[in-house]
PDB file with SEQRES, HELIX, SHEET and CRYST1 records, atoms N, CA, C and O in Angstrom:
SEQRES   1 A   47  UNK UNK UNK UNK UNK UNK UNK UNK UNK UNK UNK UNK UNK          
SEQRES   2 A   47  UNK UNK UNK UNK UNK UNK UNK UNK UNK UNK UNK UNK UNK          
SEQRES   3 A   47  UNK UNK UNK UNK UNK UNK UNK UNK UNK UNK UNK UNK UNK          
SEQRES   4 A   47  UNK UNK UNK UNK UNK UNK UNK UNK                              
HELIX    1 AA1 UNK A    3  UNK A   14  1                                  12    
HELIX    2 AA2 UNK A   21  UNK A   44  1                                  24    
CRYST1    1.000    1.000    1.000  90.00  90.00  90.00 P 1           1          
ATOM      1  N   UNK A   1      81.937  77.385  29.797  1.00  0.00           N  
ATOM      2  CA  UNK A   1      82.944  76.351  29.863  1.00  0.00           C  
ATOM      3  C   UNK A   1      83.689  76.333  28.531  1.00  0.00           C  
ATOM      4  O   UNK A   1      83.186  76.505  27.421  1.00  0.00           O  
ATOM      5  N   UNK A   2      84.820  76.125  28.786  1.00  0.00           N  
ATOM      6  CA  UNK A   2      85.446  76.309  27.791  1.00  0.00           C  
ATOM      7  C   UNK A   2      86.186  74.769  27.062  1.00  0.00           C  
ATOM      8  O   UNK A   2      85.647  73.709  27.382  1.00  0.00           O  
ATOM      9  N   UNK A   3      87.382  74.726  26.122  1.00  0.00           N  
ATOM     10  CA  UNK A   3      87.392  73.044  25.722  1.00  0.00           C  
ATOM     11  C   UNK A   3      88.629  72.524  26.754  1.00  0.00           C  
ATOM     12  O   UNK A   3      88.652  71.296  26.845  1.00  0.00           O  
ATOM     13  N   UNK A   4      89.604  73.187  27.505  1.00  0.00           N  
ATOM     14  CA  UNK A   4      90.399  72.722  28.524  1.00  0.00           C  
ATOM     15  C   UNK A   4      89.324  72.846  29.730  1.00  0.00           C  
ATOM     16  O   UNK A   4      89.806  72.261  30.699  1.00  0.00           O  
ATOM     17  N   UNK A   5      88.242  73.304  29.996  1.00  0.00           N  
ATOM     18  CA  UNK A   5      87.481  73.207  31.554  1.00  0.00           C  
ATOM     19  C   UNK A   5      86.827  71.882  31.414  1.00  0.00           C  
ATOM     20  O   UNK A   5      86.728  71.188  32.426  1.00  0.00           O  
ATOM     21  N   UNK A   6      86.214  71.302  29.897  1.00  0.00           N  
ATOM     22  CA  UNK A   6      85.849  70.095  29.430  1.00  0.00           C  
ATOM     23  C   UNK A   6      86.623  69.184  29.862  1.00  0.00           C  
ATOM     24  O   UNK A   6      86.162  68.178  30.402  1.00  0.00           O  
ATOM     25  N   UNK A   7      88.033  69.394  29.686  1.00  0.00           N  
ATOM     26  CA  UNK A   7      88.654  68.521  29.290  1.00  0.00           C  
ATOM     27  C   UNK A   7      89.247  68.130  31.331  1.00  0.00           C  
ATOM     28  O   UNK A   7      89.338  67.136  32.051  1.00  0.00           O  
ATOM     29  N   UNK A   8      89.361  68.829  31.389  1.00  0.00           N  
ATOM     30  CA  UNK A   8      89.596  68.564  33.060  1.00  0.00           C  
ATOM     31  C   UNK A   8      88.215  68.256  34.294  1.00  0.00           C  
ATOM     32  O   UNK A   8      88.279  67.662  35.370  1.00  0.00           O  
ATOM     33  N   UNK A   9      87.156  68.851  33.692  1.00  0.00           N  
ATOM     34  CA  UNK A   9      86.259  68.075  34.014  1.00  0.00           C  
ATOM     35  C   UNK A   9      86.040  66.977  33.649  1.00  0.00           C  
ATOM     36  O   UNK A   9      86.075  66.255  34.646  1.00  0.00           O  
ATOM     37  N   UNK A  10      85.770  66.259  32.539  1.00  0.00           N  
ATOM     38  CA  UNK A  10      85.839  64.645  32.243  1.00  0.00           C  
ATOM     39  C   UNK A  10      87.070  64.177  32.970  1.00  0.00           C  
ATOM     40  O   UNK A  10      86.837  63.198  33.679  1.00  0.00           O  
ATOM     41  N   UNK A  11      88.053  64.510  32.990  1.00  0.00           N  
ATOM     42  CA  UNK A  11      89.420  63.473  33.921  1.00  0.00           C  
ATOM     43  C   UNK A  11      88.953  63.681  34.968  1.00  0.00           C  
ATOM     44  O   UNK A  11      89.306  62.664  35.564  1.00  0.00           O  
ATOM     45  N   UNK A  12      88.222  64.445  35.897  1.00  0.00           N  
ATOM     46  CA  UNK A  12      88.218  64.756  37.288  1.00  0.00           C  
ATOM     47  C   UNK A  12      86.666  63.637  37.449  1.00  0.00           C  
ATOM     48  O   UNK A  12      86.405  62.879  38.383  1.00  0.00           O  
ATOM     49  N   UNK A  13      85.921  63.874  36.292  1.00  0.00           N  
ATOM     50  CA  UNK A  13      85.014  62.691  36.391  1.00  0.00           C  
ATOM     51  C   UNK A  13      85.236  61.395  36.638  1.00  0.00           C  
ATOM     52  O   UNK A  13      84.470  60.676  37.279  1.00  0.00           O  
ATOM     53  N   UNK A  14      86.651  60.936  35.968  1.00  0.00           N  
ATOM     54  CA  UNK A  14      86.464  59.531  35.423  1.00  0.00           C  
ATOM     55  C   UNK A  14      87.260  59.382  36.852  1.00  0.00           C  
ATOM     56  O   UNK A  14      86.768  58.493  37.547  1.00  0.00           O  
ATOM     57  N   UNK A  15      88.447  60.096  37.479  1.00  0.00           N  
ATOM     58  CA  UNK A  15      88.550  59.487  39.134  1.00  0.00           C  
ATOM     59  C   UNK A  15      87.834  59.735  39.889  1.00  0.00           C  
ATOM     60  O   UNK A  15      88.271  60.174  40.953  1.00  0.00           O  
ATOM     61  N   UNK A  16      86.627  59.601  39.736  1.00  0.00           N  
ATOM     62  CA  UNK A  16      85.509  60.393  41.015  1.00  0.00           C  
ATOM     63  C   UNK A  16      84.354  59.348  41.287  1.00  0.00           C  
ATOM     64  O   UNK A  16      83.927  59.042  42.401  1.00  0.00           O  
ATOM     65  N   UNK A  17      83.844  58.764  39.842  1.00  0.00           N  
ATOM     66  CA  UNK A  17      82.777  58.185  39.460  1.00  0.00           C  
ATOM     67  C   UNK A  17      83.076  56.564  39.583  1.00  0.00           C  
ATOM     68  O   UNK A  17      83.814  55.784  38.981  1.00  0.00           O  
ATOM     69  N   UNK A  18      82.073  56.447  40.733  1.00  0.00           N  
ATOM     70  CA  UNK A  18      82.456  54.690  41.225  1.00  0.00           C  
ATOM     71  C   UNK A  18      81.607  53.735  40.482  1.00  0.00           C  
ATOM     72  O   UNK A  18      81.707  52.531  40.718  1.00  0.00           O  
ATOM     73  N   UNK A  19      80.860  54.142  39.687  1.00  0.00           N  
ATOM     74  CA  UNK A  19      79.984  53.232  38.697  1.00  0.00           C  
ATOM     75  C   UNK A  19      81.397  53.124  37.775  1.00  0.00           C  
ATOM     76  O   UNK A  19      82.132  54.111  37.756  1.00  0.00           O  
ATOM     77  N   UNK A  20      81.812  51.781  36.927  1.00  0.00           N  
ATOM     78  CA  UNK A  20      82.419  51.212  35.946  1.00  0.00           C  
ATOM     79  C   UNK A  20      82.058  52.189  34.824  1.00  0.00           C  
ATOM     80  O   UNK A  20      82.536  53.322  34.871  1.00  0.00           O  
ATOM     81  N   UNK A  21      81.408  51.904  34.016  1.00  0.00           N  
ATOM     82  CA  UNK A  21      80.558  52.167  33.015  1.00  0.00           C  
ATOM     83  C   UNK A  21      80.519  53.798  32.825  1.00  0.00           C  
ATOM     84  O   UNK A  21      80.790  54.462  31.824  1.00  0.00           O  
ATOM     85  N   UNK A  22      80.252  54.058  33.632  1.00  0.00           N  
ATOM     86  CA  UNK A  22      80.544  55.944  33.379  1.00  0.00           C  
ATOM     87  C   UNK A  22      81.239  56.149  33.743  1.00  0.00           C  
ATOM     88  O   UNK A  22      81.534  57.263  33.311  1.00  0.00           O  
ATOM     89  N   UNK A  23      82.289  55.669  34.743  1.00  0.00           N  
ATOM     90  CA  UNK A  23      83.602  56.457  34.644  1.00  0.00           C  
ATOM     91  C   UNK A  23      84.597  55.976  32.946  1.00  0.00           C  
ATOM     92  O   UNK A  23      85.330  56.849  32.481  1.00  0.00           O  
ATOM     93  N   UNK A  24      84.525  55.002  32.424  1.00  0.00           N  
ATOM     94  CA  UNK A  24      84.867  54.638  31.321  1.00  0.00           C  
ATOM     95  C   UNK A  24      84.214  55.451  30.318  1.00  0.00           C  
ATOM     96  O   UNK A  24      84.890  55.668  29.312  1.00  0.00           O  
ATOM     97  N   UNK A  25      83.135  55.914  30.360  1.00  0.00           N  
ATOM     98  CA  UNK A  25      82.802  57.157  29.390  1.00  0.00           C  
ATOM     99  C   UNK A  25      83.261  58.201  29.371  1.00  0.00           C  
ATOM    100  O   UNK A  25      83.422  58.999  28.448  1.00  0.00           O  
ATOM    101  N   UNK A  26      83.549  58.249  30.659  1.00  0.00           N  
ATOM    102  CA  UNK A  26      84.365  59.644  31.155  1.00  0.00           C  
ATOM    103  C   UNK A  26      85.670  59.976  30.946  1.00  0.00           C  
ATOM    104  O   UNK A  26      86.202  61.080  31.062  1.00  0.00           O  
ATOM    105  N   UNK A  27      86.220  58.756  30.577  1.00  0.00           N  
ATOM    106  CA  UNK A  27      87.539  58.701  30.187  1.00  0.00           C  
ATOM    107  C   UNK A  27      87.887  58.984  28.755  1.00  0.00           C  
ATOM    108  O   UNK A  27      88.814  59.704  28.384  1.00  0.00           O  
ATOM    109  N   UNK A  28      86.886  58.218  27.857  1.00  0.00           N  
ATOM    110  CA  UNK A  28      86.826  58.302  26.803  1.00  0.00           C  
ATOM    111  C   UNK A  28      86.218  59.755  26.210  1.00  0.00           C  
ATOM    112  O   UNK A  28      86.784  60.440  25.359  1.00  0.00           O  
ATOM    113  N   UNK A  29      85.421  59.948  26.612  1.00  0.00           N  
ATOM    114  CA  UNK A  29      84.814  61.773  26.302  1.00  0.00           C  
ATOM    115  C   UNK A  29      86.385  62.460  26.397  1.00  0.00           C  
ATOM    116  O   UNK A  29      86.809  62.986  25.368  1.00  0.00           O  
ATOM    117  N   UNK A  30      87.287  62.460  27.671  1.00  0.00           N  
ATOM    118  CA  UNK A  30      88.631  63.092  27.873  1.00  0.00           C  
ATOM    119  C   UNK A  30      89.666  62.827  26.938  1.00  0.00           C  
ATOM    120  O   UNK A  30      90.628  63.571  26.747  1.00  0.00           O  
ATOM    121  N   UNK A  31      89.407  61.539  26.246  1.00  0.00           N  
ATOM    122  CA  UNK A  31      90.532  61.266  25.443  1.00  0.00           C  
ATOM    123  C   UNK A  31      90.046  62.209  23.904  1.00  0.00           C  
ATOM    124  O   UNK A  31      90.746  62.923  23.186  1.00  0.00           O  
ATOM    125  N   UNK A  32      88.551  61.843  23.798  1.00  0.00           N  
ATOM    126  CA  UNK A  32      88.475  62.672  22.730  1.00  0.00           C  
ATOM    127  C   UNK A  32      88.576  64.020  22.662  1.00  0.00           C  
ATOM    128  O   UNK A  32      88.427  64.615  21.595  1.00  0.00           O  
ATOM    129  N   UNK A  33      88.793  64.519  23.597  1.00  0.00           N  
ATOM    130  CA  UNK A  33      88.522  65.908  23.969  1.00  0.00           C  
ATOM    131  C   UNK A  33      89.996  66.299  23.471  1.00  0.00           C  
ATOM    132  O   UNK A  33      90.057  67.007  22.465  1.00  0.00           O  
ATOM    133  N   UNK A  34      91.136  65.916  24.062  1.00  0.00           N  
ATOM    134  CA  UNK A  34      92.079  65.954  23.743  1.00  0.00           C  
ATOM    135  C   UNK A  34      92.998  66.083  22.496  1.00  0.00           C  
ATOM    136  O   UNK A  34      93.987  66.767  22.231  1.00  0.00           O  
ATOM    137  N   UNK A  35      92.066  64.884  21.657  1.00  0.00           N  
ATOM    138  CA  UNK A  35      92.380  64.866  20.402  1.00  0.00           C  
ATOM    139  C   UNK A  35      92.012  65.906  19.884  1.00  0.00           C  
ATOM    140  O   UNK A  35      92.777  66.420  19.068  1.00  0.00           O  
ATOM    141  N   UNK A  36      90.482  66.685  20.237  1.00  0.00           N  
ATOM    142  CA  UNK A  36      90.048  67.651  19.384  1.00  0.00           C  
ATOM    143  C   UNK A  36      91.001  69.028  19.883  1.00  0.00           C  
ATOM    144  O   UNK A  36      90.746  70.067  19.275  1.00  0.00           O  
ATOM    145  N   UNK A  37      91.747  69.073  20.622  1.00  0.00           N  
ATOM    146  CA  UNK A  37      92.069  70.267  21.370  1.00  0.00           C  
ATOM    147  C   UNK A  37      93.822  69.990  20.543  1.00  0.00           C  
ATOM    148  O   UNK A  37      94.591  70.919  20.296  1.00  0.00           O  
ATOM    149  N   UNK A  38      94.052  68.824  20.308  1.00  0.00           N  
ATOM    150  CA  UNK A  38      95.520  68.827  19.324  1.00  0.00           C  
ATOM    151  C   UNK A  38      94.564  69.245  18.027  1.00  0.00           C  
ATOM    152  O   UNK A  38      94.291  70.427  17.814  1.00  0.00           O  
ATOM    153  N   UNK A  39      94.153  68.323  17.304  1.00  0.00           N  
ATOM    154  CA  UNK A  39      93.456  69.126  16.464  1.00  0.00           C  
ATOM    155  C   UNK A  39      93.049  70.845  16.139  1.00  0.00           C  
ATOM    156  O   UNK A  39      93.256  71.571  15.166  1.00  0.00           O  
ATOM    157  N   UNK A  40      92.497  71.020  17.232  1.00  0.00           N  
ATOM    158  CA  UNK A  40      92.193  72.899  16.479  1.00  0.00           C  
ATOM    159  C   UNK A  40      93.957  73.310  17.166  1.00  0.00           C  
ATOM    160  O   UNK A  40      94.655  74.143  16.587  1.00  0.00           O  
ATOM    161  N   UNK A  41      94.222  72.912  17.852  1.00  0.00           N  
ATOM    162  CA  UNK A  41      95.779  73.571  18.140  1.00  0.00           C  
ATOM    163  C   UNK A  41      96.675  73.349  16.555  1.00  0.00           C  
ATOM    164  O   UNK A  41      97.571  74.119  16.209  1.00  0.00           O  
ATOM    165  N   UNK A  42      96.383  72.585  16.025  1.00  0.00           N  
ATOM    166  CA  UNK A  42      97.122  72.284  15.035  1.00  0.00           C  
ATOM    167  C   UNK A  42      96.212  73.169  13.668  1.00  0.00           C  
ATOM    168  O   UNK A  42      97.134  73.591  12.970  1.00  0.00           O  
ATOM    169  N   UNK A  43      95.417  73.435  13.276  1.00  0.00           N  
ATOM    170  CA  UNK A  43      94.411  74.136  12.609  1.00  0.00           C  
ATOM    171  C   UNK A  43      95.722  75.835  12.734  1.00  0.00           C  
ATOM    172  O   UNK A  43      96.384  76.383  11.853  1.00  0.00           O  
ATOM    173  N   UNK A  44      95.592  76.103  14.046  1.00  0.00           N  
ATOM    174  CA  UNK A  44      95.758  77.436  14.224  1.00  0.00           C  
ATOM    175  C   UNK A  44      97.522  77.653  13.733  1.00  0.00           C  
ATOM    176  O   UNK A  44      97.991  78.739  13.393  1.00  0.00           O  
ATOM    177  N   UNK A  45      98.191  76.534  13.791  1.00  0.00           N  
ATOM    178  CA  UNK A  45      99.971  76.562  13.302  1.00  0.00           C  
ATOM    179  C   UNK A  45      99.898  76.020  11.799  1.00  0.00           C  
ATOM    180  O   UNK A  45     100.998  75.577  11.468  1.00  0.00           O  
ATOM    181  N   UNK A  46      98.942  75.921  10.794  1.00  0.00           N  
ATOM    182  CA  UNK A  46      98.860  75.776   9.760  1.00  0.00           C  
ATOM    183  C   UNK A  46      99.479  74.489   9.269  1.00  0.00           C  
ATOM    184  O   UNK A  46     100.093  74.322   8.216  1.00  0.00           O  
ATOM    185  N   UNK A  47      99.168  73.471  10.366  1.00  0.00           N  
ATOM    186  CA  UNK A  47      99.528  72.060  10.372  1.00  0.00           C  
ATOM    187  C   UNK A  47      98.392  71.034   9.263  1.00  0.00           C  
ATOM    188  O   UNK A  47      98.564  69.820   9.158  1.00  0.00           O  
TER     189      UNK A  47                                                      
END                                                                             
């Protein structure tokens, strides 16, 4: 798995998952995921 298969698995989690509570983790794992994926994207353009 890679950090975009992460990252679309947690979103595909958080509309899937009918418990509150973990789909809200699930959301949040995706948001961070995101950040880290601007992050090393930005690493690699010497940002």
């Amino acid at each position: 798995m890679n950090l975009d298969d992460a990252i679309n698995h947690a979103l595909q989690q958080s509309k899937n998952i009918k418990n509150t509570q973990c789909r809200l983790e699930h959301l949040q794992l995706y948001n961070w995921l995101k950040e880290l994926k601007k992050f090393k994207e930005g690493e690699n353009y010497g940002a």
